[in-house]
C-alpha positions as CSV (number, residue, x, y, z in Angstrom):
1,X,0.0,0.0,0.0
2,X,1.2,2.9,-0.8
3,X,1.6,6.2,1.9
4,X,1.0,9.7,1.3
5,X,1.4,12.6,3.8
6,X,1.1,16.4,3.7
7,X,1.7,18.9,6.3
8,X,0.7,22.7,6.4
9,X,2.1,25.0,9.1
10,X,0.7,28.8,9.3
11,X,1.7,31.4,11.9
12,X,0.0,34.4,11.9
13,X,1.8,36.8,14.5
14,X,0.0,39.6,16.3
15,X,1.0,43.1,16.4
16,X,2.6,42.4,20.0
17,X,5.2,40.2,18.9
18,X,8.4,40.5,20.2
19,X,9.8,37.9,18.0
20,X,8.7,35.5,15.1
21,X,7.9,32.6,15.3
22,X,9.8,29.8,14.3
23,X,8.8,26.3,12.7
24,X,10.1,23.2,10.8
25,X,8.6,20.4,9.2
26,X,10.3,17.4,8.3
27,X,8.0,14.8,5.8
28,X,9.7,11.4,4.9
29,X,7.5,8.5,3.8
30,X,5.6,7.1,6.2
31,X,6.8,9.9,8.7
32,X,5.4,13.6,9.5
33,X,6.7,15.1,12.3
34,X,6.0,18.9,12.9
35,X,8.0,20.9,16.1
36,X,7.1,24.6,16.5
37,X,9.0,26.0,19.5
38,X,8.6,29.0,21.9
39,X,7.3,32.4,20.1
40,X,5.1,34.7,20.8
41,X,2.7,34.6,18.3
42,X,-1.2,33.9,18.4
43,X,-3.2,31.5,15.6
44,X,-0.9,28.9,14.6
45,X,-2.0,26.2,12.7
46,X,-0.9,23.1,11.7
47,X,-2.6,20.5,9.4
48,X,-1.2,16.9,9.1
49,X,-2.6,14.5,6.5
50,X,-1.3,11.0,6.1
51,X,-3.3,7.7,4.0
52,X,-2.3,4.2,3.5
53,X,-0.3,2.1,6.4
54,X,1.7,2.3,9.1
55,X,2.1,6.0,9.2
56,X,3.5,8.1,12.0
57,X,2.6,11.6,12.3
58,X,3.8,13.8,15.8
59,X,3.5,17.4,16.2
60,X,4.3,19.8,19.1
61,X,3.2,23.4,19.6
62,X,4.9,25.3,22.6
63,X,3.9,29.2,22.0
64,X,3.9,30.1,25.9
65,X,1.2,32.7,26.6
66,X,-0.5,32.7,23.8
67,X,-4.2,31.8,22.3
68,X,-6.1,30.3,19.3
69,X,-3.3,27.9,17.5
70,X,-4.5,25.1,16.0
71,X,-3.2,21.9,16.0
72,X,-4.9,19.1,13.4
73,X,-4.2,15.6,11.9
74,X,-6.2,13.3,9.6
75,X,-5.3,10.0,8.8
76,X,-6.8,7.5,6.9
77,X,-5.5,3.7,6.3
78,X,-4.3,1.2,9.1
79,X,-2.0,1.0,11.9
80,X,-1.6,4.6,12.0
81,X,-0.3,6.7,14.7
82,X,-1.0,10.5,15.5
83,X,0.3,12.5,18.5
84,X,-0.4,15.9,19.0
85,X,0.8,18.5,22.1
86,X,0.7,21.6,23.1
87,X,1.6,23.4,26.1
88,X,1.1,26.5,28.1
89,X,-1.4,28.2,25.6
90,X,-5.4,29.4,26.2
91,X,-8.1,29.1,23.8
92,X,-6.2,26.0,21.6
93,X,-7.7,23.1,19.8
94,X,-6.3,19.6,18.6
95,X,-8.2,17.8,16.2
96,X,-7.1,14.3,15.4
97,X,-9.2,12.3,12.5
98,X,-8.5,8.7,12.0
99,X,-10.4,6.2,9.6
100,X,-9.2,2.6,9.2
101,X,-8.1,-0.1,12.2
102,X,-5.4,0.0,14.5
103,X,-5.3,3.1,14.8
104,X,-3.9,5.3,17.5
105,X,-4.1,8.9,19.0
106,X,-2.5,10.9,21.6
107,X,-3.5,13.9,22.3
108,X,-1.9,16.3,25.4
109,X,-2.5,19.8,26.6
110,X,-0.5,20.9,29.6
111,X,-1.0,24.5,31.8
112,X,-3.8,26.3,30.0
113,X,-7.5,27.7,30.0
114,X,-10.3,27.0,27.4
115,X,-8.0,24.5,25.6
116,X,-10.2,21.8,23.7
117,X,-9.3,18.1,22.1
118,X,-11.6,17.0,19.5
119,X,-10.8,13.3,18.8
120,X,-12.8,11.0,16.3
121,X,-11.8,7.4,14.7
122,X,-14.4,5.5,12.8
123,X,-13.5,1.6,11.9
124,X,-12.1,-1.3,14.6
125,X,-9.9,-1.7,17.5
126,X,-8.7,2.0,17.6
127,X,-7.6,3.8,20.7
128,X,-7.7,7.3,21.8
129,X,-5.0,8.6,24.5
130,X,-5.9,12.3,25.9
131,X,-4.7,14.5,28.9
132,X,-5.5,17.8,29.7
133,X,-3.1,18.4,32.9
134,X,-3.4,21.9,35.0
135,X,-5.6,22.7,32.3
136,X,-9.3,24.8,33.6
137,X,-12.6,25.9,31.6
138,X,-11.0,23.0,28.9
139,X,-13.0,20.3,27.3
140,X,-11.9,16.4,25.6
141,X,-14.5,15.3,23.3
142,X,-14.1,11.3,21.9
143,X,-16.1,10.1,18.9
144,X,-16.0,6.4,18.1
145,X,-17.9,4.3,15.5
146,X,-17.1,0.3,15.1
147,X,-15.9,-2.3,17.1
148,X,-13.4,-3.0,19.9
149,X,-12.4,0.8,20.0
150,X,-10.9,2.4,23.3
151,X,-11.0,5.4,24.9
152,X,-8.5,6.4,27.7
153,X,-9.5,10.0,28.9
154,X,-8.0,11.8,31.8
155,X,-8.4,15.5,33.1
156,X,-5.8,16.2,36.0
157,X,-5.3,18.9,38.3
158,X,-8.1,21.3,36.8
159,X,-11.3,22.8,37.5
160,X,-14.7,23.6,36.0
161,X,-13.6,21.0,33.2
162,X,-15.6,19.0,30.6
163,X,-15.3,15.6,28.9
164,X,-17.3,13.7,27.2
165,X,-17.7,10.4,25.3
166,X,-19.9,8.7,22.8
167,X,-19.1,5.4,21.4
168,X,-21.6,3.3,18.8
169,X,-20.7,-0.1,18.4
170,X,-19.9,-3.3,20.6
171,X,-17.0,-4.2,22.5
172,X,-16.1,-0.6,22.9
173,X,-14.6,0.7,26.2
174,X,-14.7,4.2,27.7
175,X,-12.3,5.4,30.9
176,X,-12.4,8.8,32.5
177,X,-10.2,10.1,35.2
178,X,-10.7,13.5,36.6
179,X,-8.5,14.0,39.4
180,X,-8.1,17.5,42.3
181,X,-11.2,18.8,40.8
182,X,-14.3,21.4,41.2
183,X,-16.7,21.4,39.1
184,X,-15.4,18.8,36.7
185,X,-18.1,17.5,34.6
186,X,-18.2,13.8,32.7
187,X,-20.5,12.2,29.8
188,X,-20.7,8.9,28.6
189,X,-22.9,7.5,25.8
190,X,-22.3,4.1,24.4
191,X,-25.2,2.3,22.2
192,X,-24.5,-1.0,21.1
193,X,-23.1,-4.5,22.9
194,X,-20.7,-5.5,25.8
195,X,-19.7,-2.2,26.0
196,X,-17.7,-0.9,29.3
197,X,-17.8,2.6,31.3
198,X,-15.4,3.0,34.2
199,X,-15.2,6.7,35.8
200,X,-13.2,7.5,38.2
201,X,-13.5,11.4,40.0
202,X,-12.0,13.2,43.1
203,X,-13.1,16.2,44.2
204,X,-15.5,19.0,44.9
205,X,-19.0,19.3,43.2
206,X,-18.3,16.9,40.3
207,X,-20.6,15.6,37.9
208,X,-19.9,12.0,36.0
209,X,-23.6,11.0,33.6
210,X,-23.5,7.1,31.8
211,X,-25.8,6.3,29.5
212,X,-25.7,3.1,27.8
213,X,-28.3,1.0,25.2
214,X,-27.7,-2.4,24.4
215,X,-27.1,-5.6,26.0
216,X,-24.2,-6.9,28.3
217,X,-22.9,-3.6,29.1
218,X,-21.5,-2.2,32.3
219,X,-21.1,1.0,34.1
220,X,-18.4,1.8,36.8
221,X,-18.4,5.0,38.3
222,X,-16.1,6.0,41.4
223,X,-16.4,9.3,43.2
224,X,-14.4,10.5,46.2
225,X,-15.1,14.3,47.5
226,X,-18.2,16.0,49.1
227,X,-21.2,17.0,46.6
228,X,-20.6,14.6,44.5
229,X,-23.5,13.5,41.5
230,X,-23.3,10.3,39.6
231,X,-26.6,9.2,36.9
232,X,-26.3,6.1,35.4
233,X,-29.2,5.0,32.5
234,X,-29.6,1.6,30.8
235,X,-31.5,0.2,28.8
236,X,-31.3,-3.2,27.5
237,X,-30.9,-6.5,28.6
238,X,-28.1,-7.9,31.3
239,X,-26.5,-4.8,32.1
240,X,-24.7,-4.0,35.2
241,X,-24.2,-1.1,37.1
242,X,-21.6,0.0,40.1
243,X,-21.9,3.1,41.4
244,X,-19.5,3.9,44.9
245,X,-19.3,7.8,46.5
246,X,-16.8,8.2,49.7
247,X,-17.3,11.1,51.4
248,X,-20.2,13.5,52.1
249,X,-23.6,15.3,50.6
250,X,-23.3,13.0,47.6
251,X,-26.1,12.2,45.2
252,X,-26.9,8.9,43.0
253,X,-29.9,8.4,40.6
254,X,-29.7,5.3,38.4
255,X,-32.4,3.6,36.3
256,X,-32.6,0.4,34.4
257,X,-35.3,-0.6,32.0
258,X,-34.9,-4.1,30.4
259,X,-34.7,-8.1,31.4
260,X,-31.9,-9.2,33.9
261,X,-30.4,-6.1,34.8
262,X,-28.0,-5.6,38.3
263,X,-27.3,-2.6,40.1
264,X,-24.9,-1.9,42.9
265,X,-24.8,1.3,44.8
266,X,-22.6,2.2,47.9
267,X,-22.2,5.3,49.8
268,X,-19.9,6.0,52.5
269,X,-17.3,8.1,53.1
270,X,-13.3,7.6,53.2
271,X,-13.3,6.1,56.7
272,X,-16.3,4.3,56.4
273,X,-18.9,6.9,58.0
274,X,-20.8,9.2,55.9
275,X,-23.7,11.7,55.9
276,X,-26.5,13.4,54.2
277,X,-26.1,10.8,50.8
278,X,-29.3,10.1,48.9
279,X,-30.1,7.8,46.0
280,X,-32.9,7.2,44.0
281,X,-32.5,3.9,42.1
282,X,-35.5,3.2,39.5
283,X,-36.0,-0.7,37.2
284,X,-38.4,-1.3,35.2
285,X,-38.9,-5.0,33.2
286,X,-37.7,-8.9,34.8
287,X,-36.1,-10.3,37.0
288,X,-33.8,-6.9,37.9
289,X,-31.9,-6.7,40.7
290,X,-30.5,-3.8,43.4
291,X,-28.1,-3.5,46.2
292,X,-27.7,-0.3,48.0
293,X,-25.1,-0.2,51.0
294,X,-25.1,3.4,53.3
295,X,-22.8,3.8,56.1
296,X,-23.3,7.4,58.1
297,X,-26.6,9.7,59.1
298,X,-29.1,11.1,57.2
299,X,-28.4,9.6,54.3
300,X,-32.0,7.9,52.1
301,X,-32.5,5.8,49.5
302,X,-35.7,5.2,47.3
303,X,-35.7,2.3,45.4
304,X,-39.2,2.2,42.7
305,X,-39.3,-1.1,40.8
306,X,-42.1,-2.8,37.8
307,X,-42.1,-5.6,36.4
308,X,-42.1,-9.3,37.8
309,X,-39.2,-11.5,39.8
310,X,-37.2,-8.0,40.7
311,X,-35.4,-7.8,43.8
312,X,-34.1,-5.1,46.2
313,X,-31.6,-5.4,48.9
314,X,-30.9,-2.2,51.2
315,X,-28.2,-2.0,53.9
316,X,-28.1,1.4,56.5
Protein backbone atom coordinates (compact mmCIF):
# COMPACT_ATOMS: atom_id res chain seq x y z
CA UNK A 1 0.00 0.00 0.00
CA UNK A 2 1.20 2.87 -0.81
CA UNK A 3 1.58 6.20 1.95
CA UNK A 4 1.00 9.67 1.35
CA UNK A 5 1.43 12.56 3.80
CA UNK A 6 1.07 16.37 3.66
CA UNK A 7 1.68 18.87 6.27
CA UNK A 8 0.74 22.71 6.45
CA UNK A 9 2.07 24.97 9.15
CA UNK A 10 0.73 28.82 9.25
CA UNK A 11 1.74 31.40 11.87
CA UNK A 12 -0.02 34.45 11.88
CA UNK A 13 1.85 36.84 14.46
CA UNK A 14 0.04 39.56 16.31
CA UNK A 15 1.03 43.11 16.39
CA UNK A 16 2.55 42.41 20.02
CA UNK A 17 5.22 40.21 18.89
CA UNK A 18 8.42 40.46 20.15
CA UNK A 19 9.75 37.91 17.96
CA UNK A 20 8.67 35.46 15.09
CA UNK A 21 7.86 32.58 15.31
CA UNK A 22 9.82 29.85 14.31
CA UNK A 23 8.83 26.27 12.66
CA UNK A 24 10.08 23.16 10.81
CA UNK A 25 8.58 20.39 9.23
CA UNK A 26 10.27 17.42 8.28
CA UNK A 27 8.05 14.84 5.77
CA UNK A 28 9.75 11.37 4.86
CA UNK A 29 7.48 8.46 3.76
CA UNK A 30 5.59 7.14 6.17
CA UNK A 31 6.76 9.88 8.75
CA UNK A 32 5.36 13.56 9.45
CA UNK A 33 6.72 15.14 12.27
CA UNK A 34 6.02 18.89 12.89
CA UNK A 35 8.04 20.90 16.09
CA UNK A 36 7.13 24.64 16.55
CA UNK A 37 9.00 25.98 19.49
CA UNK A 38 8.61 29.01 21.90
CA UNK A 39 7.29 32.41 20.08
CA UNK A 40 5.08 34.68 20.84
CA UNK A 41 2.72 34.61 18.25
CA UNK A 42 -1.19 33.88 18.41
CA UNK A 43 -3.20 31.50 15.62
CA UNK A 44 -0.92 28.95 14.59
CA UNK A 45 -1.97 26.20 12.73
CA UNK A 46 -0.91 23.10 11.68
CA UNK A 47 -2.64 20.49 9.42
CA UNK A 48 -1.16 16.86 9.08
CA UNK A 49 -2.61 14.47 6.48
CA UNK A 50 -1.26 11.00 6.15
CA UNK A 51 -3.29 7.72 3.99
CA UNK A 52 -2.29 4.23 3.47
CA UNK A 53 -0.34 2.15 6.42
CA UNK A 54 1.71 2.26 9.15
CA UNK A 55 2.08 6.02 9.24
CA UNK A 56 3.49 8.12 11.96
CA UNK A 57 2.59 11.60 12.33
CA UNK A 58 3.83 13.81 15.85
CA UNK A 59 3.46 17.43 16.18
CA UNK A 60 4.30 19.79 19.11
CA UNK A 61 3.25 23.40 19.64
CA UNK A 62 4.93 25.25 22.59
CA UNK A 63 3.91 29.21 22.00
CA UNK A 64 3.88 30.08 25.87
CA UNK A 65 1.15 32.74 26.63
CA UNK A 66 -0.46 32.66 23.78
CA UNK A 67 -4.23 31.83 22.30
CA UNK A 68 -6.08 30.29 19.29
CA UNK A 69 -3.34 27.90 17.46
CA UNK A 70 -4.53 25.07 16.03
CA UNK A 71 -3.20 21.86 15.95
CA UNK A 72 -4.93 19.08 13.40
CA UNK A 73 -4.23 15.61 11.88
CA UNK A 74 -6.20 13.34 9.59
CA UNK A 75 -5.27 9.98 8.81
CA UNK A 76 -6.83 7.46 6.93
CA UNK A 77 -5.47 3.71 6.33
CA UNK A 78 -4.25 1.18 9.12
CA UNK A 79 -1.98 1.04 11.87
CA UNK A 80 -1.59 4.59 12.02
CA UNK A 81 -0.27 6.70 14.71
CA UNK A 82 -1.04 10.54 15.47
CA UNK A 83 0.26 12.50 18.50
CA UNK A 84 -0.43 15.94 19.04
CA UNK A 85 0.78 18.47 22.14
CA UNK A 86 0.70 21.63 23.13
CA UNK A 87 1.58 23.44 26.13
CA UNK A 88 1.15 26.50 28.11
CA UNK A 89 -1.36 28.17 25.61
CA UNK A 90 -5.37 29.37 26.24
CA UNK A 91 -8.08 29.11 23.78
CA UNK A 92 -6.25 25.95 21.55
CA UNK A 93 -7.74 23.14 19.81
CA UNK A 94 -6.31 19.61 18.60
CA UNK A 95 -8.20 17.83 16.17
CA UNK A 96 -7.15 14.25 15.38
CA UNK A 97 -9.16 12.32 12.54
CA UNK A 98 -8.54 8.74 11.95
CA UNK A 99 -10.40 6.16 9.55
CA UNK A 100 -9.18 2.64 9.15
CA UNK A 101 -8.11 -0.14 12.16
CA UNK A 102 -5.35 0.00 14.53
CA UNK A 103 -5.26 3.12 14.85
CA UNK A 104 -3.92 5.33 17.52
CA UNK A 105 -4.09 8.95 19.00
CA UNK A 106 -2.54 10.87 21.57
CA UNK A 107 -3.51 13.90 22.34
CA UNK A 108 -1.85 16.27 25.39
CA UNK A 109 -2.47 19.82 26.59
CA UNK A 110 -0.53 20.87 29.55
CA UNK A 111 -1.04 24.54 31.81
CA UNK A 112 -3.77 26.35 29.97
CA UNK A 113 -7.47 27.73 29.97
CA UNK A 114 -10.32 26.96 27.42
CA UNK A 115 -7.99 24.47 25.60
CA UNK A 116 -10.16 21.76 23.72
CA UNK A 117 -9.27 18.09 22.06
CA UNK A 118 -11.55 16.97 19.51
CA UNK A 119 -10.79 13.29 18.76
CA UNK A 120 -12.82 10.97 16.29
CA UNK A 121 -11.80 7.44 14.67
CA UNK A 122 -14.38 5.52 12.78
CA UNK A 123 -13.49 1.65 11.89
CA UNK A 124 -12.13 -1.31 14.59
CA UNK A 125 -9.87 -1.69 17.45
CA UNK A 126 -8.68 2.03 17.60
CA UNK A 127 -7.57 3.82 20.66
CA UNK A 128 -7.74 7.31 21.75
CA UNK A 129 -4.98 8.64 24.54
CA UNK A 130 -5.93 12.30 25.91
CA UNK A 131 -4.67 14.47 28.89
CA UNK A 132 -5.53 17.82 29.73
CA UNK A 133 -3.06 18.44 32.90
CA UNK A 134 -3.38 21.90 34.95
CA UNK A 135 -5.63 22.73 32.28
CA UNK A 136 -9.27 24.80 33.57
CA UNK A 137 -12.57 25.90 31.56
CA UNK A 138 -11.00 22.97 28.91
CA UNK A 139 -13.01 20.29 27.27
CA UNK A 140 -11.93 16.43 25.60
CA UNK A 141 -14.47 15.26 23.27
CA UNK A 142 -14.05 11.26 21.89
CA UNK A 143 -16.07 10.14 18.91
CA UNK A 144 -16.03 6.38 18.15
CA UNK A 145 -17.85 4.29 15.54
CA UNK A 146 -17.15 0.25 15.12
CA UNK A 147 -15.93 -2.25 17.09
CA UNK A 148 -13.43 -2.95 19.85
CA UNK A 149 -12.45 0.82 20.01
CA UNK A 150 -10.88 2.41 23.33
CA UNK A 151 -10.96 5.45 24.89
CA UNK A 152 -8.52 6.40 27.69
CA UNK A 153 -9.45 10.05 28.94
CA UNK A 154 -8.02 11.79 31.77
CA UNK A 155 -8.37 15.55 33.11
CA UNK A 156 -5.76 16.19 35.98
CA UNK A 157 -5.33 18.94 38.32
CA UNK A 158 -8.05 21.32 36.81
CA UNK A 159 -11.34 22.79 37.46
CA UNK A 160 -14.74 23.57 35.98
CA UNK A 161 -13.61 20.98 33.25
CA UNK A 162 -15.62 18.96 30.63
CA UNK A 163 -15.29 15.61 28.93
CA UNK A 164 -17.29 13.67 27.18
CA UNK A 165 -17.66 10.40 25.30
CA UNK A 166 -19.87 8.69 22.80
CA UNK A 167 -19.09 5.41 21.38
CA UNK A 168 -21.58 3.29 18.77
CA UNK A 169 -20.65 -0.09 18.40
CA UNK A 170 -19.85 -3.33 20.60
CA UNK A 171 -17.05 -4.22 22.53
CA UNK A 172 -16.13 -0.57 22.89
CA UNK A 173 -14.57 0.71 26.17
CA UNK A 174 -14.68 4.22 27.74
CA UNK A 175 -12.28 5.44 30.89
CA UNK A 176 -12.36 8.78 32.48
CA UNK A 177 -10.22 10.11 35.18
CA UNK A 178 -10.66 13.54 36.63
CA UNK A 179 -8.50 14.00 39.38
CA UNK A 180 -8.12 17.47 42.27
CA UNK A 181 -11.19 18.76 40.80
CA UNK A 182 -14.25 21.36 41.22
CA UNK A 183 -16.69 21.39 39.12
CA UNK A 184 -15.41 18.81 36.72
CA UNK A 185 -18.13 17.51 34.60
CA UNK A 186 -18.19 13.79 32.69
CA UNK A 187 -20.53 12.24 29.83
CA UNK A 188 -20.71 8.92 28.64
CA UNK A 189 -22.93 7.49 25.79
CA UNK A 190 -22.29 4.13 24.44
CA UNK A 191 -25.23 2.31 22.22
CA UNK A 192 -24.51 -1.03 21.14
CA UNK A 193 -23.11 -4.48 22.94
CA UNK A 194 -20.67 -5.47 25.83
CA UNK A 195 -19.66 -2.19 26.01
CA UNK A 196 -17.66 -0.93 29.31
CA UNK A 197 -17.78 2.64 31.34
CA UNK A 198 -15.36 3.02 34.25
CA UNK A 199 -15.15 6.75 35.79
CA UNK A 200 -13.24 7.50 38.24
CA UNK A 201 -13.51 11.42 40.01
CA UNK A 202 -11.98 13.20 43.13
CA UNK A 203 -13.06 16.18 44.21
CA UNK A 204 -15.52 19.03 44.90
CA UNK A 205 -19.05 19.25 43.20
CA UNK A 206 -18.33 16.92 40.33
CA UNK A 207 -20.57 15.61 37.88
CA UNK A 208 -19.88 11.95 36.01
CA UNK A 209 -23.56 11.05 33.65
CA UNK A 210 -23.52 7.12 31.82
CA UNK A 211 -25.81 6.25 29.55
CA UNK A 212 -25.69 3.06 27.85
CA UNK A 213 -28.31 1.04 25.23
CA UNK A 214 -27.68 -2.43 24.40
CA UNK A 215 -27.13 -5.59 26.04
CA UNK A 216 -24.22 -6.89 28.31
CA UNK A 217 -22.93 -3.59 29.14
CA UNK A 218 -21.55 -2.16 32.33
CA UNK A 219 -21.08 0.97 34.09
CA UNK A 220 -18.43 1.78 36.83
CA UNK A 221 -18.45 4.96 38.33
CA UNK A 222 -16.08 5.96 41.36
CA UNK A 223 -16.43 9.26 43.21
CA UNK A 224 -14.41 10.52 46.25
CA UNK A 225 -15.07 14.27 47.47
CA UNK A 226 -18.17 15.98 49.05
CA UNK A 227 -21.24 17.03 46.64
CA UNK A 228 -20.60 14.61 44.46
CA UNK A 229 -23.50 13.55 41.53
CA UNK A 230 -23.35 10.28 39.60
CA UNK A 231 -26.61 9.16 36.86
CA UNK A 232 -26.28 6.07 35.39
CA UNK A 233 -29.18 5.01 32.52
CA UNK A 234 -29.60 1.56 30.76
CA UNK A 235 -31.54 0.18 28.76
CA UNK A 236 -31.26 -3.16 27.50
CA UNK A 237 -30.86 -6.46 28.60
CA UNK A 238 -28.13 -7.94 31.32
CA UNK A 239 -26.52 -4.78 32.11
CA UNK A 240 -24.73 -3.98 35.20
CA UNK A 241 -24.16 -1.10 37.08
CA UNK A 242 -21.60 -0.04 40.05
CA UNK A 243 -21.87 3.07 41.37
CA UNK A 244 -19.47 3.88 44.87
CA UNK A 245 -19.35 7.81 46.45
CA UNK A 246 -16.76 8.19 49.70
CA UNK A 247 -17.30 11.10 51.42
CA UNK A 248 -20.25 13.55 52.07
CA UNK A 249 -23.63 15.25 50.65
CA UNK A 250 -23.34 12.98 47.60
CA UNK A 251 -26.11 12.22 45.24
CA UNK A 252 -26.85 8.91 43.00
CA UNK A 253 -29.85 8.38 40.58
CA UNK A 254 -29.75 5.34 38.39
CA UNK A 255 -32.40 3.55 36.34
CA UNK A 256 -32.57 0.39 34.39
CA UNK A 257 -35.29 -0.59 32.01
CA UNK A 258 -34.87 -4.11 30.44
CA UNK A 259 -34.70 -8.14 31.43
CA UNK A 260 -31.91 -9.23 33.86
CA UNK A 261 -30.35 -6.14 34.75
CA UNK A 262 -28.01 -5.58 38.26
CA UNK A 263 -27.30 -2.62 40.06
CA UNK A 264 -24.91 -1.87 42.94
CA UNK A 265 -24.76 1.29 44.83
CA UNK A 266 -22.57 2.15 47.85
CA UNK A 267 -22.17 5.28 49.83
CA UNK A 268 -19.92 5.99 52.54
CA UNK A 269 -17.28 8.11 53.07
CA UNK A 270 -13.35 7.62 53.21
CA UNK A 271 -13.33 6.14 56.68
CA UNK A 272 -16.32 4.27 56.35
CA UNK A 273 -18.93 6.89 58.01
CA UNK A 274 -20.77 9.24 55.87
CA UNK A 275 -23.66 11.67 55.85
CA UNK A 276 -26.54 13.35 54.22
CA UNK A 277 -26.09 10.83 50.84
CA UNK A 278 -29.34 10.05 48.86
CA UNK A 279 -30.12 7.81 46.04
CA UNK A 280 -32.89 7.15 44.04
CA UNK A 281 -32.51 3.94 42.10
CA UNK A 282 -35.52 3.15 39.46
CA UNK A 283 -36.02 -0.68 37.16
CA UNK A 284 -38.44 -1.33 35.19
CA UNK A 285 -38.85 -5.04 33.19
CA UNK A 286 -37.73 -8.87 34.81
CA UNK A 287 -36.11 -10.26 37.02
CA UNK A 288 -33.77 -6.86 37.91
CA UNK A 289 -31.87 -6.74 40.74
CA UNK A 290 -30.45 -3.75 43.39
CA UNK A 291 -28.13 -3.51 46.16
CA UNK A 292 -27.72 -0.30 48.05
CA UNK A 293 -25.14 -0.23 50.96
CA UNK A 294 -25.06 3.35 53.35
CA UNK A 295 -22.81 3.85 56.12
CA UNK A 296 -23.28 7.38 58.07
CA UNK A 297 -26.57 9.71 59.10
CA UNK A 298 -29.14 11.11 57.17
CA UNK A 299 -28.39 9.55 54.31
CA UNK A 300 -32.00 7.94 52.09
CA UNK A 301 -32.50 5.78 49.52
CA UNK A 302 -35.69 5.21 47.33
CA UNK A 303 -35.72 2.35 45.37
CA UNK A 304 -39.22 2.16 42.67
CA UNK A 305 -39.26 -1.11 40.76
CA UNK A 306 -42.08 -2.81 37.80
CA UNK A 307 -42.11 -5.64 36.36
CA UNK A 308 -42.08 -9.29 37.84
CA UNK A 309 -39.23 -11.54 39.78
CA UNK A 310 -37.19 -8.03 40.74
CA UNK A 311 -35.42 -7.85 43.75
CA UNK A 312 -34.05 -5.12 46.21
CA UNK A 313 -31.56 -5.37 48.93
CA UNK A 314 -30.86 -2.17 51.19
CA UNK A 315 -28.17 -2.01 53.92
CA UNK A 316 -28.09 1.35 56.52
Amino acid sequence: MTSHTFSRIQNRATPRAIKPAFATALAIVGSLSAYLPEAQAEQNIVYQYQEGLDNFALTQQQFINTADNELEQDQEGTQNTAEATQKQESGSLIQQQQEGIFNQAYAQQQYGTGNEVHSLQVGTENRVTSLQSVSYNSRTQVQQGGFGNEADAQQLDGNFNDLRIRQVGIQNRAEIQQTSAFYARSFVAQRGNDNTTAVAQTGVAQLSISVQEGAFNKSVIQQSGTLQQSDVFQDGLANQASLLQAGDDNQIGARQSGNFNQLTIEQRDAIGLGGNHQATISQSGTLNATTVNQTGISSSATVTQYGVGNSVSLSH
